[in-house]
N, CA, C and O atoms as a printed pandas DataFrame, in Angstrom:
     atom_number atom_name residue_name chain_id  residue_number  x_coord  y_coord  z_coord
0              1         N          UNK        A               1    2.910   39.966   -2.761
1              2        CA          UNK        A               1    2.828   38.589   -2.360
2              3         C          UNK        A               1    1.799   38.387   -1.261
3              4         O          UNK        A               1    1.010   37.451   -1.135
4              5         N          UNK        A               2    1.983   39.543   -0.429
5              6        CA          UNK        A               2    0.690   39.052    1.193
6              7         C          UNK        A               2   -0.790   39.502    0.197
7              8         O          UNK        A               2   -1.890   39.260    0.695
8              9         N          UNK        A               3   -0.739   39.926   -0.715
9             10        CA          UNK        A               3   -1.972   40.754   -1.239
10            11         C          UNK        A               3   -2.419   39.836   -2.108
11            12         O          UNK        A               3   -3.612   39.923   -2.401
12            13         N          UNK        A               4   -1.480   38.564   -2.840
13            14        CA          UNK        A               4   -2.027   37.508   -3.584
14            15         C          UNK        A               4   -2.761   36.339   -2.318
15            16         O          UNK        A               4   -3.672   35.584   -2.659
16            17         N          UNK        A               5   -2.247   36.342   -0.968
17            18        CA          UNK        A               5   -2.394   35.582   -0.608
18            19         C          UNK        A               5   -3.653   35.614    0.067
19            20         O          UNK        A               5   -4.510   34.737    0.176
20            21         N          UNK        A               6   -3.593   37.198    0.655
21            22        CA          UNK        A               6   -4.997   37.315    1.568
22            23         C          UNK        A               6   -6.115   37.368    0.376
23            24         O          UNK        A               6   -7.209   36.899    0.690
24            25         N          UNK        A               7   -5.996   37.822   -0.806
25            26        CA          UNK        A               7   -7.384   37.600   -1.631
26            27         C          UNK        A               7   -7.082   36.221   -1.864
27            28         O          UNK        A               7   -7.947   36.136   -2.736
28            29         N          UNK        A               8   -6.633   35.151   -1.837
29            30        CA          UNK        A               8   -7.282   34.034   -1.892
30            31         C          UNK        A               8   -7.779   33.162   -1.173
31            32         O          UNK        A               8   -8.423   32.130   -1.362
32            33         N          UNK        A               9   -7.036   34.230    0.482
33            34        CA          UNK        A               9   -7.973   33.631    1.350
34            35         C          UNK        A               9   -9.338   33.659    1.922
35            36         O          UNK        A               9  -10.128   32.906    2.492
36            37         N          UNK        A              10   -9.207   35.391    1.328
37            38        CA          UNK        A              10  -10.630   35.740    1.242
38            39         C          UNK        A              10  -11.472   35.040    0.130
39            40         O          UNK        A              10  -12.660   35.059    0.453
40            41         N          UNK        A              11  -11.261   34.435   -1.057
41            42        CA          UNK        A              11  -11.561   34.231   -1.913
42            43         C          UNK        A              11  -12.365   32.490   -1.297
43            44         O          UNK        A              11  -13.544   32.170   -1.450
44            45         N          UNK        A              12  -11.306   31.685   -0.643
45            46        CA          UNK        A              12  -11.730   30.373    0.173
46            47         C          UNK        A              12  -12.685   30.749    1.385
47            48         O          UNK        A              12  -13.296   29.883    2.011
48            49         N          UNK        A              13  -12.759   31.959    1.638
49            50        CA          UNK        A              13  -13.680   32.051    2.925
50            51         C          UNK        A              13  -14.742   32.370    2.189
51            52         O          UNK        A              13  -15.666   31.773    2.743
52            53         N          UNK        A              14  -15.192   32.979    1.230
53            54        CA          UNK        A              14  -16.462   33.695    0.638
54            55         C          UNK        A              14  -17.005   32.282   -0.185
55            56         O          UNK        A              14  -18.214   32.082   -0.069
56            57         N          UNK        A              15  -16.261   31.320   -0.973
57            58        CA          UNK        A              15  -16.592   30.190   -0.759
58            59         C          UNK        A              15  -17.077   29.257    0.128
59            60         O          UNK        A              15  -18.215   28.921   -0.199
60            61         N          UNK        A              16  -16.734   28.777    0.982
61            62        CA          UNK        A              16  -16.805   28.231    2.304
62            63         C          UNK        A              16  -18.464   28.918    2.974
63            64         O          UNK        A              16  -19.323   28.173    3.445
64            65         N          UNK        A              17  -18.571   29.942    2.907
65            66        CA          UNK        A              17  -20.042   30.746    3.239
66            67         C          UNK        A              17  -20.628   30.261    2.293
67            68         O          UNK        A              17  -21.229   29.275    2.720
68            69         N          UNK        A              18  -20.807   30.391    1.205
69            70        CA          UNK        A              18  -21.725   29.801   -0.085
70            71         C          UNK        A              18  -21.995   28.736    0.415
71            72         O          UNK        A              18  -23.098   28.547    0.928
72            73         N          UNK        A              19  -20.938   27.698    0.371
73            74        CA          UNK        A              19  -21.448   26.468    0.753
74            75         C          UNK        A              19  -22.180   26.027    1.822
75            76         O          UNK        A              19  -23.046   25.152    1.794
76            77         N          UNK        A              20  -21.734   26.778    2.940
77            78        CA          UNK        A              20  -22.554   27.035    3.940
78            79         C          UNK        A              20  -24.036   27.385    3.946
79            80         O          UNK        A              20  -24.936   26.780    4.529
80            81         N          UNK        A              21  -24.123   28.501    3.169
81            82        CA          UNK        A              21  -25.632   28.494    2.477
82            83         C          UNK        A              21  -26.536   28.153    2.134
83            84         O          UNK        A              21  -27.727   28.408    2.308
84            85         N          UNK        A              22  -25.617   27.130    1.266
85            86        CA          UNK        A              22  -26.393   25.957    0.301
86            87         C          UNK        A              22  -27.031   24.865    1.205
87            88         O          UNK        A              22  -28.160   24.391    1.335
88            89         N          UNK        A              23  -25.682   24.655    1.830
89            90        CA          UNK        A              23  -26.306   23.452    3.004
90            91         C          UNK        A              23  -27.369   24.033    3.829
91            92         O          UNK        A              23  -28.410   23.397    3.998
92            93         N          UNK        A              24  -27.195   25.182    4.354
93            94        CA          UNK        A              24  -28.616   25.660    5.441
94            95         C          UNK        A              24  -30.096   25.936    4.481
95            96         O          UNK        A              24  -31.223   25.661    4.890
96            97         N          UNK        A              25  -29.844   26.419    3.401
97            98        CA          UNK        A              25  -30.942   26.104    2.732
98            99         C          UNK        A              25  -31.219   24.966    1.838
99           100         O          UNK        A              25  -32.184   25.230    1.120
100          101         N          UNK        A              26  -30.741   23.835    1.625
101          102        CA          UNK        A              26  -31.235   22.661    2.340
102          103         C          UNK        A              26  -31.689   21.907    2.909
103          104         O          UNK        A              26  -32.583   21.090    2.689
104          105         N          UNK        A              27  -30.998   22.168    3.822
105          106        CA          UNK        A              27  -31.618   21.934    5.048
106          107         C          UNK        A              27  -32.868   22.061    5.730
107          108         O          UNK        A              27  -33.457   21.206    6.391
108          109         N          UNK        A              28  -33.294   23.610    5.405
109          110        CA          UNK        A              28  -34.349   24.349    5.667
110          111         C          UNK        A              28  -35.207   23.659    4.873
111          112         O          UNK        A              28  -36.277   23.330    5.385
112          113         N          UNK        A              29  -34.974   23.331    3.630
113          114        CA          UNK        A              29  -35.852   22.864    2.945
114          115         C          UNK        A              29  -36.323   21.456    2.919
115          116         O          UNK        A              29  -37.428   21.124    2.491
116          117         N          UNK        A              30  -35.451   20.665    3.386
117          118        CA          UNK        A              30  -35.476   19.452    4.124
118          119         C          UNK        A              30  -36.788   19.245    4.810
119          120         O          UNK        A              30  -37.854   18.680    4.567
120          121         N          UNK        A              31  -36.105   20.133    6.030
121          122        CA          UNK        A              31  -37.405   19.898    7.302
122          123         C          UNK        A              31  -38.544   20.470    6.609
123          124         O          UNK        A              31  -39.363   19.552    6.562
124          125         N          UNK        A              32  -39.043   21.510    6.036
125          126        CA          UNK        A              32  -39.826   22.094    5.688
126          127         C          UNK        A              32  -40.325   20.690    4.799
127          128         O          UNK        A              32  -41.374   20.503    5.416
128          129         N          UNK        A              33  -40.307   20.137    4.290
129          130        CA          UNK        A              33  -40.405   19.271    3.481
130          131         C          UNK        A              33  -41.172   17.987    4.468
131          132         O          UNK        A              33  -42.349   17.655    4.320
132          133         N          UNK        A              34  -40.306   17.425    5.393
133          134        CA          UNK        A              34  -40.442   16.678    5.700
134          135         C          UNK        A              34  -41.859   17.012    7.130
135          136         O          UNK        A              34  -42.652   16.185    7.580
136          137         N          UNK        A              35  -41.742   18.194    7.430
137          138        CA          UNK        A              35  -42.815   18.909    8.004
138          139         C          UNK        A              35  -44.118   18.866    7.557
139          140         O          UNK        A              35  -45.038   18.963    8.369
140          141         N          UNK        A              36  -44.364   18.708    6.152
141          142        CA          UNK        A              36  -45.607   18.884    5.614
142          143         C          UNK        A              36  -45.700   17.866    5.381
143          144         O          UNK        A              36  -46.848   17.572    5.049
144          145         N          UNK        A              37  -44.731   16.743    5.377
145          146        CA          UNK        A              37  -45.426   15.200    4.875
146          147         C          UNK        A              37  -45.875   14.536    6.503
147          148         O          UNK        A              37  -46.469   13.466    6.642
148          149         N          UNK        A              38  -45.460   15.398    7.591
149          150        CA          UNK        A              38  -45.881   14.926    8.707
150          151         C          UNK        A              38  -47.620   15.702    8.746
151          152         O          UNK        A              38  -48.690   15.264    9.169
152          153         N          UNK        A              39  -47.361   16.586    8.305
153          154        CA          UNK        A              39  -48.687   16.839    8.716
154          155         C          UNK        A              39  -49.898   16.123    8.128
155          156         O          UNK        A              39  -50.966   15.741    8.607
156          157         N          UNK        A              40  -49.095   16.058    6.363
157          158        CA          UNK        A              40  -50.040   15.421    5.347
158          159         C          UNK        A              40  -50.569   13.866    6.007
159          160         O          UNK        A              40  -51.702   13.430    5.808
160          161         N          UNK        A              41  -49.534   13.158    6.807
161          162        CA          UNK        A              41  -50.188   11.815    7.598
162          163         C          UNK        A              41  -50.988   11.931    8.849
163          164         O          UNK        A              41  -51.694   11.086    9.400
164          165         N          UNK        A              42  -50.721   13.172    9.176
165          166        CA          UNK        A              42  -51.381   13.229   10.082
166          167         C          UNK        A              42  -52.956   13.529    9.884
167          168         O          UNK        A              42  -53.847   13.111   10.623
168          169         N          UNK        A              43  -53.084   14.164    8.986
169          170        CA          UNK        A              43  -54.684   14.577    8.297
170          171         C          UNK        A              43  -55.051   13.633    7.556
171          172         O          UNK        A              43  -56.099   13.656    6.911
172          173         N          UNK        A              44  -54.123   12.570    7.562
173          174        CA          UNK        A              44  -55.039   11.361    6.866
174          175         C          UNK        A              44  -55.213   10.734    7.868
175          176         O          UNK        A              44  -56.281   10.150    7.685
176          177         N          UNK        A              45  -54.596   10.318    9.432
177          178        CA          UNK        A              45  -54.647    9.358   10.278
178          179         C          UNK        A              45  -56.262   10.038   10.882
179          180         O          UNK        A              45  -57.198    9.241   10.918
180          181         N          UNK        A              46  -56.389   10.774   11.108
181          182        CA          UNK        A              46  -57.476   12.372   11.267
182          183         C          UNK        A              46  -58.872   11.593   10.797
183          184         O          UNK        A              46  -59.757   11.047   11.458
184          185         N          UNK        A              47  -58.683   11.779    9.379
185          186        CA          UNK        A              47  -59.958   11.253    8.455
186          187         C          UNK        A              47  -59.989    9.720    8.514
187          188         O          UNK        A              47  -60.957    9.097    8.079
188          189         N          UNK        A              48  -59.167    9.259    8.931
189          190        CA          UNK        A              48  -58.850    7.862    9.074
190          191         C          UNK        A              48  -60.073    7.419    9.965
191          192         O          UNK        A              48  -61.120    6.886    9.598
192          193         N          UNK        A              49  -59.670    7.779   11.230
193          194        CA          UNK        A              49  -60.603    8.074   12.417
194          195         C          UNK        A              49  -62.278    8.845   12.731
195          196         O          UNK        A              49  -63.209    8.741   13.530
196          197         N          UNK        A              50  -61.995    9.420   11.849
197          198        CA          UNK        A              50  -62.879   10.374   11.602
198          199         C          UNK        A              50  -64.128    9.397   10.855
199          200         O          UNK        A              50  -65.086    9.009   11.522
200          201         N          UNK        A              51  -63.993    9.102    9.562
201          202        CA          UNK        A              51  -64.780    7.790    9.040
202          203         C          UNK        A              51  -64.937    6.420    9.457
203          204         O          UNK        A              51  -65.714    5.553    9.059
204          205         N          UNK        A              52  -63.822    6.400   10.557
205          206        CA          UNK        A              52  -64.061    5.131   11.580
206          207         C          UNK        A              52  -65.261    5.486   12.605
207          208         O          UNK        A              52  -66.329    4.879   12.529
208          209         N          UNK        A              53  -65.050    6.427   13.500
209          210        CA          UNK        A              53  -65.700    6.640   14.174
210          211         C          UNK        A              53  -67.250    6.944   13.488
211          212         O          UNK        A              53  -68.245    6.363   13.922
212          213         N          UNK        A              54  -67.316    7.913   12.379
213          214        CA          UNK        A              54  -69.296    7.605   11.425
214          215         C          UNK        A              54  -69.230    6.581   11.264
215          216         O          UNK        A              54  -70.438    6.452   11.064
216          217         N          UNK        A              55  -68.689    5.154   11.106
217          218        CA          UNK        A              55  -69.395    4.387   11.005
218          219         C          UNK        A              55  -69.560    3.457   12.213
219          220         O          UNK        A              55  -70.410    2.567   12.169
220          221         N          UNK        A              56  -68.831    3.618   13.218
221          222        CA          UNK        A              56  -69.262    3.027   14.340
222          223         C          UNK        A              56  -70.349    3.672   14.504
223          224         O          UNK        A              56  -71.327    2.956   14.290
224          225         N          UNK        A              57  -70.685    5.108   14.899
225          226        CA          UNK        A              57  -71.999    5.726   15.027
226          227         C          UNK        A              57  -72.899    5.329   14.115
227          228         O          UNK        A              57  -74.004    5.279   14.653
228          229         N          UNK        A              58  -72.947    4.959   12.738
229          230        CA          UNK        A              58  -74.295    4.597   11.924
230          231         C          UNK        A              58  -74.754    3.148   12.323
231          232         O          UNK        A              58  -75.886    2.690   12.172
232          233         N          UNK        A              59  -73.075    2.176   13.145
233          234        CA          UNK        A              59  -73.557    1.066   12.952
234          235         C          UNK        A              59  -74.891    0.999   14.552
235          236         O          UNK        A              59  -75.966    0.402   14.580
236          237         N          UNK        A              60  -74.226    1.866   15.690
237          238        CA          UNK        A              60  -74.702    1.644   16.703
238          239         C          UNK        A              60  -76.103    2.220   16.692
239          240         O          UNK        A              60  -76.940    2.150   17.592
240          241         N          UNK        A              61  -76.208    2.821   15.470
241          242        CA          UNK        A              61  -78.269    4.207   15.491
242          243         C          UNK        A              61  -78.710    2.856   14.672
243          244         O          UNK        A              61  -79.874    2.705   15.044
244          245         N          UNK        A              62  -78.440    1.898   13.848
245          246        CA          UNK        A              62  -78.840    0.875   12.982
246          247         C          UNK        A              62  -79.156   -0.561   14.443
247          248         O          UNK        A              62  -80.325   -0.907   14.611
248          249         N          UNK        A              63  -78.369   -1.029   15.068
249          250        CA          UNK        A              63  -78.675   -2.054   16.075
250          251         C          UNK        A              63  -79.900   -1.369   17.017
251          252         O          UNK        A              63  -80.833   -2.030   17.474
252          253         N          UNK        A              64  -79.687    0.344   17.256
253          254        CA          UNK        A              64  -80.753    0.913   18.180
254          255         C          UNK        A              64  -82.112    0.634   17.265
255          256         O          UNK        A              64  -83.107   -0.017   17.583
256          257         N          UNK        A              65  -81.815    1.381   15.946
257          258        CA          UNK        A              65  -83.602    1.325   15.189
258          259         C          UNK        A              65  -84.354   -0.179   15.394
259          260         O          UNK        A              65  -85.482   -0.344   15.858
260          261         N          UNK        A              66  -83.323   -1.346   14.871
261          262        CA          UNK        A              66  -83.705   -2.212   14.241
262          263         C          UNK        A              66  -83.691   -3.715   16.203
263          264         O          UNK        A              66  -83.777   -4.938   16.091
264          265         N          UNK        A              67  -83.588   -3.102   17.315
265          266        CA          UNK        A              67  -83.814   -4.108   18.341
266          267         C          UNK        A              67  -82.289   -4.902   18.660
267          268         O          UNK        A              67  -82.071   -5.646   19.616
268          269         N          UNK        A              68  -81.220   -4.479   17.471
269          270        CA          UNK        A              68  -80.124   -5.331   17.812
270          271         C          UNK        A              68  -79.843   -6.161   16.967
271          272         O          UNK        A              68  -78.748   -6.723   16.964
272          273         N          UNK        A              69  -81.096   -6.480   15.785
273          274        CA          UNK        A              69  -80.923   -7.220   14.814
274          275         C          UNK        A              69  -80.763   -6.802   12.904
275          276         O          UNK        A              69  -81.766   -6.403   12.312
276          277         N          UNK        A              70  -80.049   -6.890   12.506
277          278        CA          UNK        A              70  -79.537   -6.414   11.041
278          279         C          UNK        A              70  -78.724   -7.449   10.611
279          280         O          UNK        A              70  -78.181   -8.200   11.422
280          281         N          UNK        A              71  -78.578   -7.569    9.332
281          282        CA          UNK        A              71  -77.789   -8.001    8.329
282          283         C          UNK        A              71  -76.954   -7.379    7.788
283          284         O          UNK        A              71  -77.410   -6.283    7.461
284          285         N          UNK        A              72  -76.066   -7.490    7.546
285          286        CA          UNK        A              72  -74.981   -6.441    6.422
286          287         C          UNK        A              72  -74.719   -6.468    5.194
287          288         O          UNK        A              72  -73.594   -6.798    4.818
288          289         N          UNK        A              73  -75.734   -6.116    4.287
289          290        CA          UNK        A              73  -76.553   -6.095    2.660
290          291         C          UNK        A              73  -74.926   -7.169    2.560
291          292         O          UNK        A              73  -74.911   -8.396    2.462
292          293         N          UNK        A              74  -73.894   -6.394    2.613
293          294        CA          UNK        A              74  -72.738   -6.623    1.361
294          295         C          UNK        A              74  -72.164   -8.024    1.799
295          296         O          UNK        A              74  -71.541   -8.727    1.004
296          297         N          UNK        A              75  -72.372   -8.346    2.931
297          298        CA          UNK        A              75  -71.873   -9.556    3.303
298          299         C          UNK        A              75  -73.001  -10.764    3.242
299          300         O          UNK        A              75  -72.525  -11.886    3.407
300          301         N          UNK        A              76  -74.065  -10.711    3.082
301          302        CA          UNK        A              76  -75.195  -11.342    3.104
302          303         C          UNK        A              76  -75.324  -12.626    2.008
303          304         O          UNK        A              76  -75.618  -12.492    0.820
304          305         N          UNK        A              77  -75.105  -13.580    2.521
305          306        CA          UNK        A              77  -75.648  -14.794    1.302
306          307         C          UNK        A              77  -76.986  -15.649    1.856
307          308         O          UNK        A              77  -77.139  -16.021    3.019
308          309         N          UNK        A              78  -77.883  -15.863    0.784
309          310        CA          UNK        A              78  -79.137  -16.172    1.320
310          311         C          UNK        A              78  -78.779  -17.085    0.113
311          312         O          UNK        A              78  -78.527  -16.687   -1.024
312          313         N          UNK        A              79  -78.803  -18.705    0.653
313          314        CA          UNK        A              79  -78.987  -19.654   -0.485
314          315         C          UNK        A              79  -80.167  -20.020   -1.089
315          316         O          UNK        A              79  -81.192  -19.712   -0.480
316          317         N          UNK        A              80  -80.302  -20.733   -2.373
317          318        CA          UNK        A              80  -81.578  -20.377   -3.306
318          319         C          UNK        A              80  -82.291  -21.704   -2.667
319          320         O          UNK        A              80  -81.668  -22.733   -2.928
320          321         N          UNK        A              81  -83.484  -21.886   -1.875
321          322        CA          UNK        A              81  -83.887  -22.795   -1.462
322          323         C          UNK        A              81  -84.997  -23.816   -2.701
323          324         O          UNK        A              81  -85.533  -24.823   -2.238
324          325         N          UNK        A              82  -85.085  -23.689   -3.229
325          326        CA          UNK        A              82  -86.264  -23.448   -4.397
326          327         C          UNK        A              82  -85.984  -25.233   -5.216
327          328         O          UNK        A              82  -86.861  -26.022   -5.567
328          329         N          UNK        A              83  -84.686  -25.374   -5.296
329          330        CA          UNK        A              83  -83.985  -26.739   -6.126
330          331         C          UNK        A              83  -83.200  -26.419   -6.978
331          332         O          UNK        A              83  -82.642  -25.333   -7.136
332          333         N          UNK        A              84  -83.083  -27.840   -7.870
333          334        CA          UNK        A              84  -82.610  -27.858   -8.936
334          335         C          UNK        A              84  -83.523  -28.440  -10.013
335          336         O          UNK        A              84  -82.925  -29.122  -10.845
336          337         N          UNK        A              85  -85.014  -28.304  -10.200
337          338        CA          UNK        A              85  -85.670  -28.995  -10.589
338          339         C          UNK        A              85  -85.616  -28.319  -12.212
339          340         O          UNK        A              85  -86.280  -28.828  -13.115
């Protein structure tokens, strides 16, 4: 009778560890997880900046070449002075 009882208590404790397991690797895998999506934003906030800052630098070597004065091709409307004749 004590020999049915302690193997099933051993039997609920060796359970109880499994589960334990499961949850810590989980877990582990969780953060690990959630670790690399921090980094992954972070190497975009990175390049974010990174292509912000070249183009502040191309815009400021472009006002130096040109005296301060430029247009910006893509924004540029020049109306057709010519008529409607």
């Amino acid at each position: 009778m004590f020999d049915a009882a302690a193997d099933r208590q051993k039997k609920q404790a060796d359970e109880r560890r499994k589960e334990a397991r499961k949850r810590l690797l989980k877990q582990q895998q969780d953060d690990a997880k959630a670790k690399e999506m921090a980094a992954q934003r972070e190497a975009k906030e990175v390049e974010f900046l990174r292509q912000k800052r070249l183009a502040e630098e191309e815009r400021e070597e472009r006002l130096y070449r040109t005296g301060g004065v430029f247009f910006e091709r893509e924004f540029l409307v020049v109306p057709d002075s010519r008529g409607d004749d």
